[in-house]
Residue, then its C-alpha position, 0 to 999 in steps of 0.5 A: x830885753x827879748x821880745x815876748x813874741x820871739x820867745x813864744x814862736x822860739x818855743x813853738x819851733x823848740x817844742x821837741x827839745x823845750x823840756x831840755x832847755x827847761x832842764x837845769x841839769x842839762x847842760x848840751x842839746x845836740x840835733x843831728x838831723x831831724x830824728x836824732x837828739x842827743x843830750x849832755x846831762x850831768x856829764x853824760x851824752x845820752x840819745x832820746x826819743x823824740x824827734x822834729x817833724x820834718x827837715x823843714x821844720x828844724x829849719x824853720x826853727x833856725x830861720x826864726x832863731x836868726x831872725x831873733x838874733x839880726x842874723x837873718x839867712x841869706x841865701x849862700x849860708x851854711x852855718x850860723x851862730x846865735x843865741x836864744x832869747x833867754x842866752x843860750x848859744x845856737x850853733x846850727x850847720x845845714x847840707x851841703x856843708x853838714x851830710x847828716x842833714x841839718x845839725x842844730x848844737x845849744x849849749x845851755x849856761x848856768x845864768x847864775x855868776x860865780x865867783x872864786x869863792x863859788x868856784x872854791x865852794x864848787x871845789x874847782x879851786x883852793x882857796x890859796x890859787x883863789x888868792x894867787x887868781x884875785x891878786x892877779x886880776x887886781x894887778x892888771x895881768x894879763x890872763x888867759x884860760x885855756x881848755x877844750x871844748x865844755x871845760x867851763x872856760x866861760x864859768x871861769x872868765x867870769x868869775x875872774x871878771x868879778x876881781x875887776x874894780x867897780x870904777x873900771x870902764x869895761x868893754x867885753x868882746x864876743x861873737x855871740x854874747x855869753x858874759x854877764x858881769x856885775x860891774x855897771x860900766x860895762x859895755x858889751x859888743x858883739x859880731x855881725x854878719x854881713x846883710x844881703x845888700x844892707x850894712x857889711x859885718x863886724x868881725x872880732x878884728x873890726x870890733x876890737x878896732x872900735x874898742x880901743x877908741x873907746x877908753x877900755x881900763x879892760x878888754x875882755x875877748x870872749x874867745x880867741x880865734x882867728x887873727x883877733x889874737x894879734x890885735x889883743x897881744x899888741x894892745x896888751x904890750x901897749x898899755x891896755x892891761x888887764x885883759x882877759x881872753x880864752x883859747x882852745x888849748x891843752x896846756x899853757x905851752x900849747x896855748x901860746x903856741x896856738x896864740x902865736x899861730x893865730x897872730x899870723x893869721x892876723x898878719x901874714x907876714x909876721x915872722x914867729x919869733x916876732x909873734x913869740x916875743x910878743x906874746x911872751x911879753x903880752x900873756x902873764x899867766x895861763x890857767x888850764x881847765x881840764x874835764x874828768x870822765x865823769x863830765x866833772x870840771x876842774x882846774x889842772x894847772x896855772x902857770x906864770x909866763x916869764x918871758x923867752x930864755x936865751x934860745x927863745x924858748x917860754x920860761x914858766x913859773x908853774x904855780x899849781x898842778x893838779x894831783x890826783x890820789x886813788x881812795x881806798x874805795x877806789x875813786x880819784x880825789x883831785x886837788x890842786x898842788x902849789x909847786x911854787x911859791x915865787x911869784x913874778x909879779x910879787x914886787x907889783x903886789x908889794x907896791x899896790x899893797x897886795x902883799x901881805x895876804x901872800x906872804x901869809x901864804x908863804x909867797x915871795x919874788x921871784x927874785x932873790x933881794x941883792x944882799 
């Protein structure tokens, strides 16, 4: 629980932009410099009027930031990643590394959880790629969502982290905590900074190091950046199944590729065909999440990941793609297609008896039965 105290002085050093972060509807607050503050509401970047005091007053307002975080500044910082007492992330950028002066970016989240029906409600799922989803998780494949930059990939992991088993022990993995799941056995760790003559720091790669001594049934990495990647794909083709991640990417083939560049980066010497097997055999399945003009969220496609053919190239078993139709008014109306119904993991449904709501839905193996 925060300190009443830092929220107070965290509204004080904020009070140019505290009606934003008060503001349900909005969604990103952009400094750029101390005169100019933009807003994301509702989709839509618009620049307002007010402003802070002075560069030296913005900046105060991310030293305290900082402070809340057990982040403080040292001296040869340029950057920093926090959080607000009340969850929102912080990611502030200061001269010489920023030339419009100091920049200072919140990305406010919906604190209230939703679930696949939720998301089905909010229309950003079928309720027939809800049931492929759930059976997935429920199966322990490993899934990654994949999506640009405020896409909702976060809004989606933890909706898919409700599909989770109360009795699992589960450890999620951050740089700066975002999650919050229903499941009680839930641990949360998050990266630190290295201190000015105090403790060194904690990356994703130490942290994901301690997890696994940790008795995980799942990990879940908040995001895949660096060279994590490579320590979260050999875990999954270990014995650690069930994991779920996130990755900047455009597509399901391009979210493996850029999986398989940062797997080299955890090792340098790692030849890319050794990093495509493995994560071709890490990564089940890869849900793409797309963002419409009018800032609307949706998902655009879910694809099976099969493995690598005979010239090492990704097989995909593209489960749904998105369609979308011009109305007689002309608007667009999106829905999400099913292209296959041959599951991979069908005969893994069979035996935990999660069959026989997808064969409802017309669902079977991939694999023809041998006559």
């Amino acid at each position: 629980m925060y300190s009443p105290v830092y929220q107070k002085t965290i509204r004080h050093f904020l009070k140019p932009v505290q009606e934003l972060l008060d503001d349900e509807a909005v969604s990103e607050i952009m400094i750029n410099g101390a005169e100019s503050i933009y807003c994301e509401r509702g989709g839509k970047i618009n620049a307002l009027a007010g402003r802070f005091a002075s560069e030296r007053a913005l900046m105060a307002a991310i030293h305290n930031i900082a402070e809340f975080a057990g982040r403080p500044l040292q001296a040869n910082q340029h950057s920093l990643d926090a959080r607000l007492p009340t969850g929102e992330r912080v990611h502030a950028i200061w001269p010489p590394a920023s030339r419009n002066g100091i920049c200072l970016t919140i990305r406010k989240f919906n604190h209230r959880t939703l679930s696949l029906q939720g998301l089905m409600a909010a229309g950003v799922l079928t309720p027939e790629a809800s049931a492929i989803l759930s059976a997935a998780v429920k199966l322990k494949r490993n899934v990654l969502i994949a999506g640009g930059t405020g896409t909702g990939k976060t809004t989606i992991l933890n909706a898919l982290s409700e599909e989770i088993d109360e009795s699992e022990r589960i450890i999620v993995i951050e740089d700066s905590s975002e999650l919050k799941l229903r499941q009680q056995h839930t641990l949360y760790l998050e990266a630190q900074s290295s201190r000015t003559g105090g403790a060194s720091g904690l990356n994703i790669r130490d942290l994901f190091a301690e997890s696994l001594r940790m008795r995980p049934d799942r990990i879940i990495v908040g995001e895949v950046r660096r060279g994590e990647a490579l320590d979260l794909v050999q875990s999954m083709i270990s014995g650690h199944a069930g994991a779920l991640s996130t990755i900047h990417a455009s597509s399901p083939q391009d979210a493996v590729s850029r999986l398989e560049t940062l797997c080299m980066m955890g090792d340098g010497g790692l030849p890319i065909l050794v990093a495509r097997n493995q994560v071709a055999s890490a990564i089940h399945l890869v849900l793409q999440l797309c963002r419409a003009g009018g800032g609307r969220r949706y998902v655009s496609r879910i694809s099976e990941c099969l493995g690598l053919d005979s010239e090492n190239r990704y097989c995909w078993n593209e489960l749904f793609r998105d369609q979308h139709t011009l109305q007689s008014d002309g608007s667009s109306a999106w829905t999400l297609q099913p292209r296959s119904r041959r599951l991979g993991f069908f005969e893994e449904a069979e035996a935990a008896g999660l069959d026989s709501g997808l064969r409802a839905l017309g669902y079977r193996s991939l694999v023809e039965p041998s006559v």
